[in-house]
TORTISE-963006 format. One record per residue: residue number from 1; residue in three letters; x, y, z of N, C-alpha, C, O in turn. Coordinates in pm, whole numbers, plus 50000, padded with zeros to 5 digits. Example, Ala and Ser with C-alpha at 12.3 -4.5 7.8 and 13.67 -1.06 7.14 Angstrom:
  kero  paza    n_X    n_Y    n_Z   ca_X   ca_Y   ca_Z    c_X    c_Y    c_Z    o_X    o_Y    o_Z
     1   ALA  51319  49431  50780  51230  49550  50780  51320  49670  50780  51424  49668  50846
     2   SER  51285  49775  50708  51367  49894  50714  51290  50003  50787  51341  50114  50804
END
This chain:
  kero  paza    n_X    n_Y    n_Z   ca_X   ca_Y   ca_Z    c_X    c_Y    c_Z    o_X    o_Y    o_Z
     1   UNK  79737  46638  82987  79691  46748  83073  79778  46871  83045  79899  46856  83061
     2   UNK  79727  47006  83001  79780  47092  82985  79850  47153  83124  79804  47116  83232
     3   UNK  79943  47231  83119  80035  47320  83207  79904  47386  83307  79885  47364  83427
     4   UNK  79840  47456  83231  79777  47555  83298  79673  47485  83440  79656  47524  83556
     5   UNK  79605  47331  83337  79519  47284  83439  79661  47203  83567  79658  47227  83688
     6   UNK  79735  47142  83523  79816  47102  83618  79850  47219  83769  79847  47205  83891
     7   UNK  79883  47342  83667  79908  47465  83820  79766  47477  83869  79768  47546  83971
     8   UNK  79603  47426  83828  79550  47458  83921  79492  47366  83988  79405  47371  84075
     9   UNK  79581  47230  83910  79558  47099  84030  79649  47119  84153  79610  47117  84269
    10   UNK  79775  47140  84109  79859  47170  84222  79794  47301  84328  79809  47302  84450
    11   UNK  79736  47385  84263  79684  47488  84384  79538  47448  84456  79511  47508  84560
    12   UNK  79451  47358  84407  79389  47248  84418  79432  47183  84558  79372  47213  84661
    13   UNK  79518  47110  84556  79573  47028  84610  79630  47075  84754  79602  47028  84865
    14   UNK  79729  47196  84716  79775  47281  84800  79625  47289  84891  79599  47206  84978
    15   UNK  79550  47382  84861  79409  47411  84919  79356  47350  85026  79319  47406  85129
    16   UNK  79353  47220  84998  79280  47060  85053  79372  47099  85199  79339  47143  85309
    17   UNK  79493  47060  85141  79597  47016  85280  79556  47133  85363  79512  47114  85476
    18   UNK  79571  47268  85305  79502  47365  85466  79409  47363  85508  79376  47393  85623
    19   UNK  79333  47318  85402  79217  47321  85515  79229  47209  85658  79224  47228  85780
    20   UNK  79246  47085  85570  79304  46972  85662  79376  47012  85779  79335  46968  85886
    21   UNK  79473  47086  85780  79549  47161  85849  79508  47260  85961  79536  47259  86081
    22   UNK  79429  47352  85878  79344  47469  85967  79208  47387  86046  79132  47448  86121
    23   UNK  79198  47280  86024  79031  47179  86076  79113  47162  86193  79102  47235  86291
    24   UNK  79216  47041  86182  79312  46970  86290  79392  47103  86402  79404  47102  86525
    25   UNK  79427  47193  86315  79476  47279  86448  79303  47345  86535  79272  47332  86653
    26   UNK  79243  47396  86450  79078  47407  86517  79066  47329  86638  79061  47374  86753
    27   UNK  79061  47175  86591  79019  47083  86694  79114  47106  86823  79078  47110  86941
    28   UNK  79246  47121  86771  79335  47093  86887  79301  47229  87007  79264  47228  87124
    29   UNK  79323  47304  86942  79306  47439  87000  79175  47440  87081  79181  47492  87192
    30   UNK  79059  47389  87039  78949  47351  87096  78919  47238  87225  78824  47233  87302
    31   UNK  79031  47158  87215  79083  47063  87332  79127  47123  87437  79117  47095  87556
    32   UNK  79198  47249  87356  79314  47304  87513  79195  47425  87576  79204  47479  87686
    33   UNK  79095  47445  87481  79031  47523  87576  78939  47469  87624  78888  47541  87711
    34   UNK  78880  47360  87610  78798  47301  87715  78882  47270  87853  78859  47329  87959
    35   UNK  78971  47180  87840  79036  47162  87921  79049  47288  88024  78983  47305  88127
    36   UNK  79150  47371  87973  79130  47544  88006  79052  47598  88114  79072  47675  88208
    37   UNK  78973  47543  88077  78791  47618  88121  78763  47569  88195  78705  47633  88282
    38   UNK  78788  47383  88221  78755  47296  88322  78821  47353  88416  78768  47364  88527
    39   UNK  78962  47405  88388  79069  47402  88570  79045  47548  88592  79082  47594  88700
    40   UNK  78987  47630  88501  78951  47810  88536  78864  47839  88580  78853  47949  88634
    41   UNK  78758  47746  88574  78638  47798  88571  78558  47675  88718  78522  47724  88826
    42   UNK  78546  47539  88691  78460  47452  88749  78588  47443  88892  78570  47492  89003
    43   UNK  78688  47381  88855  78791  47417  88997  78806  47516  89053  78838  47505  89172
    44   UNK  78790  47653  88996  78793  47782  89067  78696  47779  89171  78721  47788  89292
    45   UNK  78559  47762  89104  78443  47772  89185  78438  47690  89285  78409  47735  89396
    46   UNK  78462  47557  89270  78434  47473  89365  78547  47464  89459  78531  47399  89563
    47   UNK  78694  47539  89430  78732  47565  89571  78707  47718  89670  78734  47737  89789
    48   UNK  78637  47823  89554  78566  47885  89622  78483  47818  89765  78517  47835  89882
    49   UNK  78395  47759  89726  78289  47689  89791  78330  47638  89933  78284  47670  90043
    50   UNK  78479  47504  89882  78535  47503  89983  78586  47598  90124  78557  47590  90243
    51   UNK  78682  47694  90040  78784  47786  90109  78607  47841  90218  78601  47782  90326
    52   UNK  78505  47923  90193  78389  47953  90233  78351  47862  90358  78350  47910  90471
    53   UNK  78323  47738  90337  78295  47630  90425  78446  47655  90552  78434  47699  90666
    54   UNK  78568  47613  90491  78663  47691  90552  78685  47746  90634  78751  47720  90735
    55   UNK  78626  47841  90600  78655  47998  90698  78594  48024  90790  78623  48078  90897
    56   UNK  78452  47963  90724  78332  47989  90851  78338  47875  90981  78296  47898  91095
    57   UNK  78389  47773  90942  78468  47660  91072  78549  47722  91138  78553  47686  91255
    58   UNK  78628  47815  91103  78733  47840  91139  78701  47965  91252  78755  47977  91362
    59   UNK  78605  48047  91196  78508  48153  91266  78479  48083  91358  78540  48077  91465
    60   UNK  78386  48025  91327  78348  47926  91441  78456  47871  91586  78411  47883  91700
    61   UNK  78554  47831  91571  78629  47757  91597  78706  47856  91742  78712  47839  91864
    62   UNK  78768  47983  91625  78794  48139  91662  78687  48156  91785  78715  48145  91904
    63   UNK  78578  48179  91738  78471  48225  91877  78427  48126  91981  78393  48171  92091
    64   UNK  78423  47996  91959  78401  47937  92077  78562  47908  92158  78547  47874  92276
    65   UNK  78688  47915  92119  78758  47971  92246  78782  48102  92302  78861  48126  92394
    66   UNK  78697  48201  92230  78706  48334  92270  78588  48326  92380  78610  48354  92497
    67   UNK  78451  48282  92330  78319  48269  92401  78416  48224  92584  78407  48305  92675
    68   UNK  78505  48077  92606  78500  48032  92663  78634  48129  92718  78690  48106  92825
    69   UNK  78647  48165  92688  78782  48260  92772  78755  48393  92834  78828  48449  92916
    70   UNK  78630  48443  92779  78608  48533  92836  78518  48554  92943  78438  48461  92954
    71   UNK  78507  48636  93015  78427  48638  93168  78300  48740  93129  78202  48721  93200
    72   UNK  78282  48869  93006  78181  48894  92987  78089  48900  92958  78093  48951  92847
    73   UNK  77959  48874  92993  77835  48820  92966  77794  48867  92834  77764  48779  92752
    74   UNK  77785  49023  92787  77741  49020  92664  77846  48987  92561  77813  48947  92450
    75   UNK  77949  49000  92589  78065  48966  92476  78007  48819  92460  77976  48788  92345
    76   UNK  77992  48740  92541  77997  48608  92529  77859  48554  92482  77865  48443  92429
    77   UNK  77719  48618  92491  77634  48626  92429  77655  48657  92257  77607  48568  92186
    78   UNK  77699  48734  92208  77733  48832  92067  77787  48672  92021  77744  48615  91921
    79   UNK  77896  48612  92119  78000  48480  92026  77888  48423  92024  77842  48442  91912
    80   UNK  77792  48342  92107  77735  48273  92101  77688  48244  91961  77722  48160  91878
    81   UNK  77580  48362  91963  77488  48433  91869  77553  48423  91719  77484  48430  91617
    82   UNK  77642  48413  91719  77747  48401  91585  77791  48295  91532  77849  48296  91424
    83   UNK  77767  48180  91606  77761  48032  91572  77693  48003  91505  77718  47923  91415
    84   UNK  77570  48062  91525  77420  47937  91411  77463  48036  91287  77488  47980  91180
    85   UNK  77474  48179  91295  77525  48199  91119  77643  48178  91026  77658  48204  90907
    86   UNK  77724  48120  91118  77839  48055  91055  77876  47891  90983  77940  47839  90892
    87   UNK  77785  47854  91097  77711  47704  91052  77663  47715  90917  77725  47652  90832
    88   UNK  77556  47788  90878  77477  47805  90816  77558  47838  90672  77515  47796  90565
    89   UNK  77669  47910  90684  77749  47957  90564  77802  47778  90545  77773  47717  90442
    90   UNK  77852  47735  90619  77923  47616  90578  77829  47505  90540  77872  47402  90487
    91   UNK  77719  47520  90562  77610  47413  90538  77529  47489  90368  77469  47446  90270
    92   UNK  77573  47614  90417  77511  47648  90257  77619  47629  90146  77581  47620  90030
    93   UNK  77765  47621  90180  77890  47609  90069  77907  47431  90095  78022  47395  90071
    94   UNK  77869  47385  90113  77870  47244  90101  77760  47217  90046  77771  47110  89986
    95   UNK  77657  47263  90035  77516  47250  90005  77518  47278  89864  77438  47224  89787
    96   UNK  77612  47364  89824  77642  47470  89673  77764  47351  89597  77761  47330  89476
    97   UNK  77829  47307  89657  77943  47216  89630  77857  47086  89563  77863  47058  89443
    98   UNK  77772  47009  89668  77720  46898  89591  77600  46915  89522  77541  46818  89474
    99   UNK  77545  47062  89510  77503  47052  89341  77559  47065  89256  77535  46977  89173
   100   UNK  77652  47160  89215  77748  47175  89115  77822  47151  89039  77823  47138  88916
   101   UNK  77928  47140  89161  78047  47134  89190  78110  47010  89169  78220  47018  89115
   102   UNK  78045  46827  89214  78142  46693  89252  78195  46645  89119  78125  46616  89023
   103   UNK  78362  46639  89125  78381  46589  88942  78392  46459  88977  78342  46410  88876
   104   UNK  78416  46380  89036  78392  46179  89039  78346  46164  89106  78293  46254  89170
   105   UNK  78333  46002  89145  78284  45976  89299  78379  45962  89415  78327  45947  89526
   106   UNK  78525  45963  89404  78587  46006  89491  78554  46113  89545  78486  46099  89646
   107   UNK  78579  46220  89513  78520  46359  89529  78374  46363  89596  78342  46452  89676
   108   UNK  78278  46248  89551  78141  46285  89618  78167  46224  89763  78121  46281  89862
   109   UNK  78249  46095  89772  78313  46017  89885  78348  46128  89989  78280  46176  90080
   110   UNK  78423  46142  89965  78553  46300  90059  78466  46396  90058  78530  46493  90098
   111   UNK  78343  46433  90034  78240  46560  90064  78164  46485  90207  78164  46541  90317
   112   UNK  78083  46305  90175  78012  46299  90242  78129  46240  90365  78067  46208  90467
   113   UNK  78258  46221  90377  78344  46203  90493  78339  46329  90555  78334  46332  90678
   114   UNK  78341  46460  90473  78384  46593  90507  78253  46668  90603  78277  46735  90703
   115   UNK  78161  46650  90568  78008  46633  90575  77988  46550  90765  77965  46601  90874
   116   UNK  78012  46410  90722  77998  46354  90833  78103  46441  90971  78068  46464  91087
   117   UNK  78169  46458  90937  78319  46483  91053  78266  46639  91081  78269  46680  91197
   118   UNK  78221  46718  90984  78165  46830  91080  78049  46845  91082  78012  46959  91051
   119   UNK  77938  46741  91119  77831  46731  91188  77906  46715  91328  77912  46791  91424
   120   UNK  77970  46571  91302  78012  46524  91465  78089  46683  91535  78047  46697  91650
   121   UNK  78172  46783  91502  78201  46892  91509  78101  46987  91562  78112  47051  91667
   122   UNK  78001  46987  91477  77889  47097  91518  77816  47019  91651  77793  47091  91748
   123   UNK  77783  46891  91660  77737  46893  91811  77844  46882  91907  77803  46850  92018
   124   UNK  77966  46897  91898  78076  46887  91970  78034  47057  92065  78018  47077  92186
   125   UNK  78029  47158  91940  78031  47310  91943  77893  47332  92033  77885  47394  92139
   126   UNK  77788  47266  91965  77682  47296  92036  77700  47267  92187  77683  47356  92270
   127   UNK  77735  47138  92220  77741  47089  92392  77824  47181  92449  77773  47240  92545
   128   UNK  77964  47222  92416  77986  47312  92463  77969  47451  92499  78020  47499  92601
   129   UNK  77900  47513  92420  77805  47622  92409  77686  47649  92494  77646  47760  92527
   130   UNK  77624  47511  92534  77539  47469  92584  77571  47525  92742  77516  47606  92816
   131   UNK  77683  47443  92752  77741  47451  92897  77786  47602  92928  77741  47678  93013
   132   UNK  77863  47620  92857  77933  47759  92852  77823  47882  92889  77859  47988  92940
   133   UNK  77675  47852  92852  77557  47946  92851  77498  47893  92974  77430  47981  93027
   134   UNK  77498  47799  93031  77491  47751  93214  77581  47808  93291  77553  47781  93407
   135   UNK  77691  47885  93283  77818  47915  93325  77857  47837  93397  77901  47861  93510
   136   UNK  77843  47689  93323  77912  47545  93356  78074  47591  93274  78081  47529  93168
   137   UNK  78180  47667  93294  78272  47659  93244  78370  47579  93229  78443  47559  93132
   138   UNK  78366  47518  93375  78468  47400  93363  78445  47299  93318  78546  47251  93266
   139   UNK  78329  47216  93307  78236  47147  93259  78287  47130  93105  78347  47030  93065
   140   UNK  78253  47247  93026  78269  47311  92861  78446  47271  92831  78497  47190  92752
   141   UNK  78503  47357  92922  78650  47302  92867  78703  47139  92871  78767  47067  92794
   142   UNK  78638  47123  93004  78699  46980  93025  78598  46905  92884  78646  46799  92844
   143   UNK  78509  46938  92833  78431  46850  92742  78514  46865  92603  78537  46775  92523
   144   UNK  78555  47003  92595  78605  47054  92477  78753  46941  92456  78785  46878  92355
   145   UNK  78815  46947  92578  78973  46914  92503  78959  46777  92556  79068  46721  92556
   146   UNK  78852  46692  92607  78832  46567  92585  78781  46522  92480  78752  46402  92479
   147   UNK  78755  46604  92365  78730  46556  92189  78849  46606  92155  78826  46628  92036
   148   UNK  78922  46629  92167  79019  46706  92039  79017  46622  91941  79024  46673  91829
   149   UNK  79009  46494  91949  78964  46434  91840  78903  46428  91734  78954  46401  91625
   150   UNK  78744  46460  91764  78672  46497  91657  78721  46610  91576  78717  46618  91453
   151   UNK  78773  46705  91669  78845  46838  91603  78922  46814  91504  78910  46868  91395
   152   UNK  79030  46712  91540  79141  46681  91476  79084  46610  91297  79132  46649  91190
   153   UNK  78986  46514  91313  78894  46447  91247  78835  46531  91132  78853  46499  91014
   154   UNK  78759  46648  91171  78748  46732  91141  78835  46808  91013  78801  46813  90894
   155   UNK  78939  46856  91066  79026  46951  91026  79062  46864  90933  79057  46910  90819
   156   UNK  79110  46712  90947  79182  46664  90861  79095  46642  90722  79138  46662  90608
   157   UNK  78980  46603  90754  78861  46536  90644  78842  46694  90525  78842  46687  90402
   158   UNK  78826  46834  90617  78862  46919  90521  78942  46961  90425  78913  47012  90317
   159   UNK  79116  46918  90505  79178  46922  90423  79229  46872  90336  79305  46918  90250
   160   UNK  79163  46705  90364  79196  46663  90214  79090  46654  90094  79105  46607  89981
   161   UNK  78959  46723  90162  78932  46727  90056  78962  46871  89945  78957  46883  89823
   162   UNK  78987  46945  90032  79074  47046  89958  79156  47005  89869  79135  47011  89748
   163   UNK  79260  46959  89925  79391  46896  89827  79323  46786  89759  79415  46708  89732
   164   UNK  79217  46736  89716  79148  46677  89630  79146  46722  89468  79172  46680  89355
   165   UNK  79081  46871  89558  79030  46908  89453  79170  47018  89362  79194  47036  89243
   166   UNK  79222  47061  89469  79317  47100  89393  79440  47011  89324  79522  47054  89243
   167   UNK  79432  46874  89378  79493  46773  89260  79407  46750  89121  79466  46721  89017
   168   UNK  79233  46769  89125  79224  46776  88969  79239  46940  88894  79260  46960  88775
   169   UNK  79221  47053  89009  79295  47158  88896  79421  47141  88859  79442  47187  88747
   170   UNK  79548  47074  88930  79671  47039  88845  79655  46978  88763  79694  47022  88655
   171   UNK  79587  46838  88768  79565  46745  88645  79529  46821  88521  79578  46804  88409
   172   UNK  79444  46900  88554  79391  46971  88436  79442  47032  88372  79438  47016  88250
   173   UNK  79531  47158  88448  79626  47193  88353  79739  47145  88302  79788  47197  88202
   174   UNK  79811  47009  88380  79893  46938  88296  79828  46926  88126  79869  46974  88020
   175   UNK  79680  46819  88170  79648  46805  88030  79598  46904  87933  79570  46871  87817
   176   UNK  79584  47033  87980  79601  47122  87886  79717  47143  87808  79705  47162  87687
   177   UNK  79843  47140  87869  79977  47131  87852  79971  47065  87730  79942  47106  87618
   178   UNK  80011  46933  87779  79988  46845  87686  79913  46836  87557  79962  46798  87450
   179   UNK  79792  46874  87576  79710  46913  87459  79758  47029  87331  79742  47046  87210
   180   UNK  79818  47085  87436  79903  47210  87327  80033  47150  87261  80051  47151  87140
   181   UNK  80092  47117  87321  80172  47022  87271  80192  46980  87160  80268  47017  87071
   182   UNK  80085  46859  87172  80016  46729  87053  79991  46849  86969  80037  46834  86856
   183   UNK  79924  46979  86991  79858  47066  86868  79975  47133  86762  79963  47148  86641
   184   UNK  80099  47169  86854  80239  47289  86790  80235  47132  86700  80199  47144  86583
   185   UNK  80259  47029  86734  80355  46881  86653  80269  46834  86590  80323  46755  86513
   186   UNK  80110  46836  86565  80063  46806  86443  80081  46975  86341  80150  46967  86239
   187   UNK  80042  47061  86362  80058  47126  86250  80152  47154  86215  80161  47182  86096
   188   UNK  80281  47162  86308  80444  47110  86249  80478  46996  86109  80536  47018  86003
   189   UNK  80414  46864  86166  80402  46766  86089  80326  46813  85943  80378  46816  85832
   190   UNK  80214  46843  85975  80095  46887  85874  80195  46937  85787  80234  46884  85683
   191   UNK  80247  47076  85853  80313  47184  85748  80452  47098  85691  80463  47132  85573
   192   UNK  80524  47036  85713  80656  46961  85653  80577  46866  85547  80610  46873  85429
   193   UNK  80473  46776  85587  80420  46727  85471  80382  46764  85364  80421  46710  85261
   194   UNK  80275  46891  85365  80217  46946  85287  80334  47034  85181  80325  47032  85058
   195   UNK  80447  47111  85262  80539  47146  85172  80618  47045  85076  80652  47086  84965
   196   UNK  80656  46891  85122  80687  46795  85046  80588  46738  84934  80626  46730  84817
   197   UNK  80481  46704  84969  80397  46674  84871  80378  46773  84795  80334  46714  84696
   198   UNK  80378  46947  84751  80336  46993  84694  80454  47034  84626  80448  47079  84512
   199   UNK  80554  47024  84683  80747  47041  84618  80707  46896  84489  80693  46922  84370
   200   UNK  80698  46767  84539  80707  46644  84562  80616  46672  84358  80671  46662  84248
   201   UNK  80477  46705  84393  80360  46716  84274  80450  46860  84131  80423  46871  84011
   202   UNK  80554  46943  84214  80567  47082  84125  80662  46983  84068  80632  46988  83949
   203   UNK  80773  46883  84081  80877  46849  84026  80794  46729  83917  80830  46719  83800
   204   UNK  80697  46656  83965  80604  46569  83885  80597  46686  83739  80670  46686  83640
   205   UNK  80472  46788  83774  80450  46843  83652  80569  46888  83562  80572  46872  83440
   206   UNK  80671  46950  83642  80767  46991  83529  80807  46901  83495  80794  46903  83373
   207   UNK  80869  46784  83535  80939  46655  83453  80843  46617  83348  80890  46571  83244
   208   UNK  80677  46634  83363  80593  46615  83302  80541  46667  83168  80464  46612  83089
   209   UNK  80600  46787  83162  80532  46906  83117  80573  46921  83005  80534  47016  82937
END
């Protein structure tokens, strides 16, 4: 084998390994952005959804001890009146959540616990409301803080499914982490090999040559 074809086996050769090289970092890089995308994008939204469901309980929650504390008829009409559209936000962000949104069946589990506990909630709200619009007041409170339970029930079933979900956006970006990782230490590896084997082939031809 002449000199000349040997330097363009060796550049040949050289060639192969980057590409090999540039494929494998591709892939890797392509790992960390799926991953990426999963905890930026599908966890973002779906604790959107949550925090929404959230707030509007919480509205809720806000106006029926305001409704029941106060002595004026239209103020207390306006709270009333502000219940069924707040419901409605939380029944529509839960509603938006389990189309989307559920990444296992844990997750679908802890929606329909979350689900169940503020139904029992919303007719808790309603009976009291009920009463409260009889100007049965004492009636309403004494009913109210004889559930605190369900309340409590409630509150809790939300919040873990919150911290659910924000345990798989950590997961996720751990294994993005990770993924980058594995990617710097293969093309590390890649590149120390490829410089040995092609050191390894230049000392072949000249001893050869």
């Amino acid at each position: 084998m002449t000199l000349v074809k040997r330097v363009y086996l060796l550049i040949l050769f050289a060639t192969i390994v980057m590409l090999i090289a540039t494929g494998l970092g591709l892939y890797q890089i392509n790992r960390v952005f799926n991953a990426a995308n999963y905890v930026n994008v599908n966890n973002a939204l779906s604790l959107l959804e949550l925090d929404r469901a959230a707030d509007a309980l919480s509205n809720i929650r806000v106006n029926t001890w305001q409704s029941l504390a106060t002595n004026d008829e239209e103020k207390k009409k306006a709270l009333h009146d502000s219940i069924g559209p707040e419901k409605a936000k939380v029944e529509h962000a839960l509603s938006k959540y389990e189309k989307d949104d559920i990444a296992d069946d844990k997750d679908k589990n802890l929606l329909i616990d979350e689900k169940s506990k503020i139904d029992a909630y919303f007719s808790l709200i309603e009976k009291v409301m009920a009463q409260d619009a009889e100007g049965k007041h004492d009636e309403a409170m004494q009913y109210i803080f004889s559930n605190q339970e369900t309340i409590a029930k409630m509150s809790a079933a939300v919040a873990a499914h919150r911290e659910y979900n924000k345990k798989i956006c950590d997961s996720g970006s751990v294994e993005a982490k990770q993924i980058l990782n594995l990617a710097d230490w293969f093309e590390g590896m890649i590149g120390i090999i490829s410089l040995l084997v092609v050191a390894l082939m230049g000392i072949i031809f000249t001893e050869y040559s």
